[in-house]
C-alpha positions in Angstrom: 0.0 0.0 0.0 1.7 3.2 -1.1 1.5 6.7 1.1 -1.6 7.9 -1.2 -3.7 5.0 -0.1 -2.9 4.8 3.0 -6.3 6.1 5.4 -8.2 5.8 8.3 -10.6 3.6 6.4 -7.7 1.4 5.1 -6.1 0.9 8.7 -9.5 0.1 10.1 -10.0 -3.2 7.6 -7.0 -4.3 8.3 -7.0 -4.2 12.2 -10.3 -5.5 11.8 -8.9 -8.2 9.4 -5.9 -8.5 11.4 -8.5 -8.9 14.4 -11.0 -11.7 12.2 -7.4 -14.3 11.9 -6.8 -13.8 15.4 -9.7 -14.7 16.2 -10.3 -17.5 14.0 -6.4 -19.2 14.8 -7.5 -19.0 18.4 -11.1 -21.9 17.6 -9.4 -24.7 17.9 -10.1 -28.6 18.1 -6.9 -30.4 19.2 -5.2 -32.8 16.7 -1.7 -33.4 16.1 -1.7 -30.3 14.0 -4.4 -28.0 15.4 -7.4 -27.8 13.3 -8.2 -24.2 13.3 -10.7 -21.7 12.0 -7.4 -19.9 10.9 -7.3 -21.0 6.9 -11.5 -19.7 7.3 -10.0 -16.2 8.8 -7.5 -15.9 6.0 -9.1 -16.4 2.6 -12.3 -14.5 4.3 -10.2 -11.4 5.3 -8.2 -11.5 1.5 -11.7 -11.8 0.0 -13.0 -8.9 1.5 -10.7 -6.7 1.7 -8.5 -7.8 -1.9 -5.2 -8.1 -2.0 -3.4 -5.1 -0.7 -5.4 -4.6 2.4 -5.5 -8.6 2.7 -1.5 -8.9 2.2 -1.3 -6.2 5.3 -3.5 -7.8 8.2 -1.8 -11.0 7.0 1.4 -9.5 8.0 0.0 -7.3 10.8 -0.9 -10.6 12.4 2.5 -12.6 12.2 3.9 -9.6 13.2 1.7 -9.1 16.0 2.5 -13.1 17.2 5.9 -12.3 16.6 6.4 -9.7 19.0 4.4 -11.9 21.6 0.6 -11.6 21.4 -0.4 -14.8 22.2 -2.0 -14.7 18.7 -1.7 -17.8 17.2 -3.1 -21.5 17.1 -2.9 -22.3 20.5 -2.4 -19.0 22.5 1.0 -19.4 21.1 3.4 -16.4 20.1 7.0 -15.2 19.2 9.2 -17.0 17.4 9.1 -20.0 19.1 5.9 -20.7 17.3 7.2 -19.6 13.8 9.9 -22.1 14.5 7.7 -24.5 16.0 5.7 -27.9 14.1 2.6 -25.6 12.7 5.1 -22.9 11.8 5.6 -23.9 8.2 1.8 -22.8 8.0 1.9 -19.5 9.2 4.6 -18.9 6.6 2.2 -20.4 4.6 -0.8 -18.5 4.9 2.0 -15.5 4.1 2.8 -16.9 0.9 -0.9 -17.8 0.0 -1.6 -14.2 0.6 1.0 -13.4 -1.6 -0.2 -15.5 -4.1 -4.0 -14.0 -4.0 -2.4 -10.1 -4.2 -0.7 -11.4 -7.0 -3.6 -12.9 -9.0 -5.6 -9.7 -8.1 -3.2 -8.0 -9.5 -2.9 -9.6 -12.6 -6.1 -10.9 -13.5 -8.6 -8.5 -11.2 -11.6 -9.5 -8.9 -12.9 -11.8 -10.8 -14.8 -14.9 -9.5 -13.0 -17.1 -11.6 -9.7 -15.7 -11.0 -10.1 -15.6 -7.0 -10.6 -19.1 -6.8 -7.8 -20.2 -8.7 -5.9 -17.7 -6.5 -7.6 -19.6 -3.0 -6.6 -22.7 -4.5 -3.1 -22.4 -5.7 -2.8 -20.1 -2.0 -4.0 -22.7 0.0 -2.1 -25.8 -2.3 1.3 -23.3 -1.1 0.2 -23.2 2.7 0.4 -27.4 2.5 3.5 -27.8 0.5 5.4 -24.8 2.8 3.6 -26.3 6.1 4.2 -29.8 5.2 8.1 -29.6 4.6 8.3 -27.3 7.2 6.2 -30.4 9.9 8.4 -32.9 7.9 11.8 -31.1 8.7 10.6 -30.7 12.1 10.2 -33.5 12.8 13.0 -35.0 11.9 11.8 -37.8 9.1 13.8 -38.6 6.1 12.8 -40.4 3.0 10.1 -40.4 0.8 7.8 -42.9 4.0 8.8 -39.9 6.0 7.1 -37.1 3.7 4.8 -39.4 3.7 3.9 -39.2 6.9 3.9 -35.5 7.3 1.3 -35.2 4.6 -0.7 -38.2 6.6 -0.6 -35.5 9.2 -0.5 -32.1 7.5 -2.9 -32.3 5.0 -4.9 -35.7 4.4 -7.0 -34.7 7.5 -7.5 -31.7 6.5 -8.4 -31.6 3.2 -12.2 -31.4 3.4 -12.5 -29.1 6.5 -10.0 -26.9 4.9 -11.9 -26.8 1.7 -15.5 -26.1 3.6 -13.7 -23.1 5.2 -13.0 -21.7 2.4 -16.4 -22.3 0.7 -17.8 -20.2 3.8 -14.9 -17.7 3.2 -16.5 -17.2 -0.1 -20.1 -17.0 1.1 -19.4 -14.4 3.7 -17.0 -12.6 1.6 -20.1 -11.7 -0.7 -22.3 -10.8 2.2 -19.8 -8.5 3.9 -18.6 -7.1 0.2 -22.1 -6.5 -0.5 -22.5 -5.1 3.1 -19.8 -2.7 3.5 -19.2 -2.2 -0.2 -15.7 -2.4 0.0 
């Protein structure tokens, strides 16, 4: 976001953004991994509020765990839980912002174009957090990789893709709503 854009207006989505993956990374069902509302809280806040504004709460929020909220899955913070087993995922959800900004960029707010952006964002956050889980766990071998996508993402797969169905749903509402 250059200088020009920068306004009340803008800084209020994004805390409240910011505010909606806090939130979201802190419902949690306990698992190996933690199965969160977190990937819901992502895609939801990028499809309201589009790239730019989306990239920034993204990054407000690791930044905000960084420095020690107690922010992310878990009540966890700092870079303990970057470097930590769900770590590779937080990264990820980085990159798959990234990845939507990009797409916006390129291709505008189309429907079409914003779901290939989800998917391909969300298809990062599992490769990123998967190597990241395999490393960390020390495995090596192809049984081991394995194994971290047994953990990672298998489980996941369906829940994950329902939360990002309702990330679309209320993205329209709220976009309708607030006319972002």
């Amino acid at each position: 976001m250059n200088r020009s854009r920068i306004s009340s207006k803008n800084i209020a989505y994004v805390a409240l953004g910011t505010a909606l993956i806090a939130l979201s990374a802190l419902i949690s069902l306990p698992f190996a991994i933690p199965f969160t509302l977190q990937t819901f809280g992502v895609f939801a806040v990028l499809l309201v509020l589009g790239g730019n504004r989306g990239v920034c709460a993204v990054a407000v929020y690791i930044l905000l765990g960084l420095i020690g909220l107690p922010i992310f899955s878990g009540f966890q913070s700092g870079l303990s839980a970057i470097l930590g087993a769900t770590g590779g995922f937080i990264i990820g959800f980085a990159i798959a912002s990234l990845i939507f900004w990009l797409f916006e960029a390129l291709f505008g707010k189309r429907t079409s174009s914003r779901i290939v952006a989800v998917i391909i964002g969300m298809i990062a956050c599992y490769c990123v957090g998967s190597v990241w889980y395999f490393f960390y766990i020390g495995e090596s071998g192809f049984q081991g990789f394995v194994a971290a996508l047994s953990v990672c993402v298998i489980p996941y797969l369906i829940p994950d893709a329902l939360k990002i169905c309702a990330a679309f749903w209320v993205a329209r509402a709220v976009s309708k709503a607030i006319k972002a």
